[in-house]
C-alpha positions, 0 to 999 in steps of 0.5 A: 500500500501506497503511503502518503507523502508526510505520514506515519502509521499509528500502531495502536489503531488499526481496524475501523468499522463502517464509512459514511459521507459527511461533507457537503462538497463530497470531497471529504469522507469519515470513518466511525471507530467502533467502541470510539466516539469519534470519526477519521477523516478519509481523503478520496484518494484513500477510499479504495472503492468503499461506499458508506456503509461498508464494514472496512479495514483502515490504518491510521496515519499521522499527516501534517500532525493529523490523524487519517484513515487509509482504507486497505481492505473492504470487510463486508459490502453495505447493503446500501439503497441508491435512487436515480433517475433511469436514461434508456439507450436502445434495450439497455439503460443507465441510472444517472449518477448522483452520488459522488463515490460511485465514480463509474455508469451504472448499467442497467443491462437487459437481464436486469430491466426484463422484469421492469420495463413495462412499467419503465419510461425514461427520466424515472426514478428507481431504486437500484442496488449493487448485486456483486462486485467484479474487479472493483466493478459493481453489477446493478439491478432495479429493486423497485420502479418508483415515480417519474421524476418531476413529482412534486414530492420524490425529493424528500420520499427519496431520502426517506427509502436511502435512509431505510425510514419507512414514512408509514407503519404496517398493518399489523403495528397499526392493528395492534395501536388500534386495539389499545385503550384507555387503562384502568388507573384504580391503582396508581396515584391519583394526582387529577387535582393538581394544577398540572400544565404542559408547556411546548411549541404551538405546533406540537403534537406529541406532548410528553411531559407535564409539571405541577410546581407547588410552594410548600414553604417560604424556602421549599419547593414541590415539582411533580415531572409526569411523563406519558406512561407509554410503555403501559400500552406498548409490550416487549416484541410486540409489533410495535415495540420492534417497528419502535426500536427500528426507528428509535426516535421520531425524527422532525423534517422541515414538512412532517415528522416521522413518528416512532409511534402511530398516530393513536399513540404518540398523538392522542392516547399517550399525549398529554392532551388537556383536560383529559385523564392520562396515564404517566410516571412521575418523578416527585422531588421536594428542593429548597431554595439552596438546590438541596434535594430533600426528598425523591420519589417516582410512582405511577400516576394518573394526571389531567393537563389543566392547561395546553401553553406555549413557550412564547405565551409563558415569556408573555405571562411572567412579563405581565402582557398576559393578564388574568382572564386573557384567552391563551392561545389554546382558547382557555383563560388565564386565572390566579391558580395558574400565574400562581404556578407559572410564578412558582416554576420560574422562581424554581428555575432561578433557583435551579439555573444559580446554584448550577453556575458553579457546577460549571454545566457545559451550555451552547447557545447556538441560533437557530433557522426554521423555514417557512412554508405556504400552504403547498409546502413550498418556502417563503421564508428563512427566518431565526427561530425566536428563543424564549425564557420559559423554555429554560423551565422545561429544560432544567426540570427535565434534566433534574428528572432526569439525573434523579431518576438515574440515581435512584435507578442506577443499581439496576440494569439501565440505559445511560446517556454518556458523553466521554471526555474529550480526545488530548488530539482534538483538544491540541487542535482546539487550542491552536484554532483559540490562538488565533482568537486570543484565548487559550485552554490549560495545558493539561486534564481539561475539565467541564469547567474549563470548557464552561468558563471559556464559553463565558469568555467568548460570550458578546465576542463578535466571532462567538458562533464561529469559537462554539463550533470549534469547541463543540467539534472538539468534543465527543458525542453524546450516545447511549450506553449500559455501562455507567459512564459519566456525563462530561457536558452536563458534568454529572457522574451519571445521567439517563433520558426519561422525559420523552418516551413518545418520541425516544425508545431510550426513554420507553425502556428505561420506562419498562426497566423502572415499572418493573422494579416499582412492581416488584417484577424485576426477578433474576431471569429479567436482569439476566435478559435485560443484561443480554439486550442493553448493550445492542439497544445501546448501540442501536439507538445511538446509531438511529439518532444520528441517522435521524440528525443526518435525515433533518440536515438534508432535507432541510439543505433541500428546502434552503434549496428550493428556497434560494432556487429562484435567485439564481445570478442574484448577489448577496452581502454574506460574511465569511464563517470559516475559512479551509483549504479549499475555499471558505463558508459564508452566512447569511442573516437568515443563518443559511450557511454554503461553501464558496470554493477557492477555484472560483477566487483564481477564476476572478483574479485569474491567478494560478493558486489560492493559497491557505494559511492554517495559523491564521485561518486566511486564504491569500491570492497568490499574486496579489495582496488580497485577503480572505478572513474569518468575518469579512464581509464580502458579495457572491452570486449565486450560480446554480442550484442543484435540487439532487445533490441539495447543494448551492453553488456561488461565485466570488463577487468582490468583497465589501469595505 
């Protein structure tokens, strides 16, 4: 093997598991590490024919005083769904390549149409798979004739079939969701008295959680945190339960979510609809205004929500715009009871939100875009997502919910969600990208706390954006996991997802786990069966989540494209992000964010090389005294959109003084 100019072995990383696509330019590919929480970065030229999804073999070289993957052995080939557009020519055919790895035609020969081609015209969409490889070569066939090409909706069903997502359940999942009904709620506490309210989105659907806040003294608080009771519906390897664990989460597009359950669950029976009795668990936690926890319990319950709100409603409650008597936007009225406990839950959220400041919690305040549609599901609008104070409530009481019911719960065979330290290798690149800023990082052991005090730092910095994403890069991610292993973000030793079974399986087995111990049901031959499974689930759900992340980034790149399809040649005033080898990003107000590539700065100054300086993140026109950096503002224009590949293209205009 062919080793690269510059580079070096690594003898202690061999074997790597699974390859996939990450950037949006296709040039740059990673590698997931089983057993790692982190990815090797693969150049195309290393690829040795792999495709995502394959089971390879690697070798880790040192290039430049960075890690990569050389790939030297494909282990086992993916069985990987591709959707093309079918072109005939005479009785054979080929699929039009839009996918970057597969560098050769995709023919289609005679054989392999015979059963499709009365059902076959050209343009049409199909879903093709490899059959075998042949000298590095694959033979393709059609699996299914899908739709001609223009209709208004292949785009998104497209990434749904590559992405294995199935969009609707089967008869028998639905069956089984249509056979279940309310159960009787005689034995568990009745708790349909207490001013009990959710508080979400106003689009929301799926409703989870709800909360009571009680002052039981000058300095005490009660929180009731109740959950939807799903797994009382839902048994082990039923129909449902198994298309659950498939999906593993509900995963949210820019047009519709793909629930993890039918509609007559994750919608009605479970969802913590108002004025309606509903079965939950719910966490009790008595604390006083010093952040002790002074008494913890989790029960059955049955609730009623005595109020639907909204995140913006809330904000508007607490700043008294909202007065007594108003009507709130799910057509109830505001009363004294209700400010009262509004009241009580903020206080109790002050309370959490100062006391945690000194357990240096890691926090992100990232901006976030939402697109606007009409009423045929076409974009108008990009516009920032509006942040509001109230959802600060729900977040500290659910991750209180959450770290109690690991404490109380942890001796038993459980789910975890861990976040690992970070890598000493992506700690040393983070260091010397802060350089550039003027900040710096201790030398050695980095701590949450570290972390937690230089995001203060770099708070009201006009480059904050920019040093978040460093820093979030430089960490690991979160995953699942049944071994008990700290929470390096949340700085908690251990911590564990109860608060969303609806939409997460996570949170539903840990439900089962916790029901069976509170029933006395958790014998030996259940931890011995929940000891065999957890660790798959573990890796499953993991996996899962962050298919599902990938899902709602591209079809949201391919609404920004829609959106942006009709300004094709019109310029816009963007400022640089970040600033690589092969040319620099650019964001606009609306936080859309593309790459402009470097061939187009030599095509405008008609020079032969753009040259890149790492140390201070700048690119330089080689035979000119022209700067591009982080920030600079400057004007492109927009040159083409490509709907397939979800991808805008942009010129270099000049750049704005």
């Amino acid at each position: 093997m062919k080793k690269l100019k510059n580079s070096k072995i690594d003898k202690k990383r061999q074997k790597i598991v699974w390859i996939f696509s990450m950037s949006k330019n296709s040039d740059y590919w990673f590698i997931d590490v089983e057993g790692e929480l982190k990815w090797y970065f693969v150049h195309k030229k290393n690829q040795n024919h792999a495709i995502s999804w394959d089971e390879v073999e690697a070798e880790i070289v040192i290039f430049n005083n960075k890690k990569e993957a050389i790939i030297t052995k494909i282990i086992k080939r993916s069985p990987q769904i591709f959707i093309w557009k079918i072109e005939f020519v005479k009785d054979f055919a080929f699929v039009v390549i839009n996918n970057p790895v597969i560098k050769t035609d995709v023919f289609i020969p005679p054989k392999n149409l015979a059963l499709f081609k009365d059902n076959l015209k050209n343009n049409y969409l199909v879903w093709v798979k490899i059959n075998s490889w042949k000298n590095k070569s694959p033979d393709w066939s059609i699996v299914q004739v899908l739709w001609e090409e223009d209709k208004a909706w292949n785009d998104i069903k497209s990434i749904l079939i590559e992405w294995w997502l199935k969009e609707y359940f089967s008869k028998n999942v639905l069956n089984e969701a249509d056979n279940l009904l309310f159960n009787s709620w005689e034995k568990r506490v009745d708790l349909t008295k207490k001013l009990t309210f959710t508080i979400d989105w106003s689009d929301a659907k799926d409703l989870d959680d709800a909360i009571c806040v009680e002052k039981i003294s000058s300095d005490k608080f009660k929180l009731f945190v109740s959950i939807a009771d799903v797994t009382n519906y839902i048994k082990e390897d039923s129909f449902l339960d198994k298309e659950a664990l498939k999906r593993w989460n509900s995963t949210y597009l820019v047009d519709r979510v793909i629930p993890m359950l039918p509609e007559k669950l994750s919608n009605d029976l479970c969802s913590l609809n108002p004025n309606t009795k509903k079965l939950t668990l719910t966490c009790e936690i008595l604390i006083d205004e010093k952040w002790n926890i002074l008494d913890k319990k989790v029960y059955e319950s049955v609730i009623v929500s005595k109020f639907r709100l909204t995140y913006e409603e809330v904000d508007l409650i607490l700043n008294w715009i909202i007065k007594i008597w108003d009507t709130l936007t799910f057509w109830q009225k505001l009363d004294e009871n209700l400010l009262f406990s509004l009241k009580n839950a903020f206080d109790l959220q002050q309370i959490i939100s100062k006391n945690k400041e000194n357990t240096w919690v890691i926090n992100f305040d990232f901006e976030e875009s939402k697109i606007i549609l009409d009423s045929k599901n076409n974009p108008i609008k990009i516009e920032k997502i509006k942040r509001y104070n109230s959802s600060k409530i729900i977040e500290e009481f659910m991750i209180l919910a959450n770290s109690v019911v690991w404490e109380m719960f942890s001796k038993y065979p459980f789910l975890y969600r861990i976040h690992q330290n970070p890598d000493s290798d992506d700690i040393d690149k983070l260091k010397k990208s802060l350089q550039i800023f003027w900040f710096s990082l201790p030398n050695k052991n980095i701590t949450p706390k570290n972390i937690s005090i230089l995001l203060s730092e770099i708070k009201w910095n006009k480059n904050e954006n920019t040093l978040q994403k460093l820093i979030l890069l430089s960490l690991k991610k979160a995953i699942y996991s049944d071994e008990n292993i700290w929470h390096f973000g949340l700085n908690l030793g251990f911590y564990s997802h109860f608060t969303s079974p609806i939409r997460r399986y996570s949170d539903l087995q840990i439900h089962r786990i916790i029901k069976e111990i509170l029933n006395k049901d958790l014998n030996k031959l259940k931890i011995n069966h929940y000891n065999s499974i957890l660790k798959q689930v573990a890796k499953q759900v993991s996996n899962t989540e962050k298919n599902s992340q990938k899902i709602e980034y591209q079809v949201k790149d391919l609404f920004t494209c829609k959106y942006y399809k009709n300004k094709i040649w019109n310029e816009f005033n963007w400022i640089i992000s970040w600033v690589l080898e092969a040319g620099f990003y650019v964001k606009l107000d609306d936080l859309s964010e593309w790459f402009v590539e470097s061939f187009t700065l030599q095509k405008k100054f008609k020079t032969k090389k753009v040259i890149f300086n790492e140390s201070k993140l700048l690119l330089k026109v080689w035979d000119n005294n022209t700067f591009f950096r982080l920030w600079d503002n400057i004007k492109v224009k927009l040159s083409k959109v490509d709907l397939k590949s979800r991808k805008l293209y942009f010129d270099f205009e000049t750049k704005n003084i």
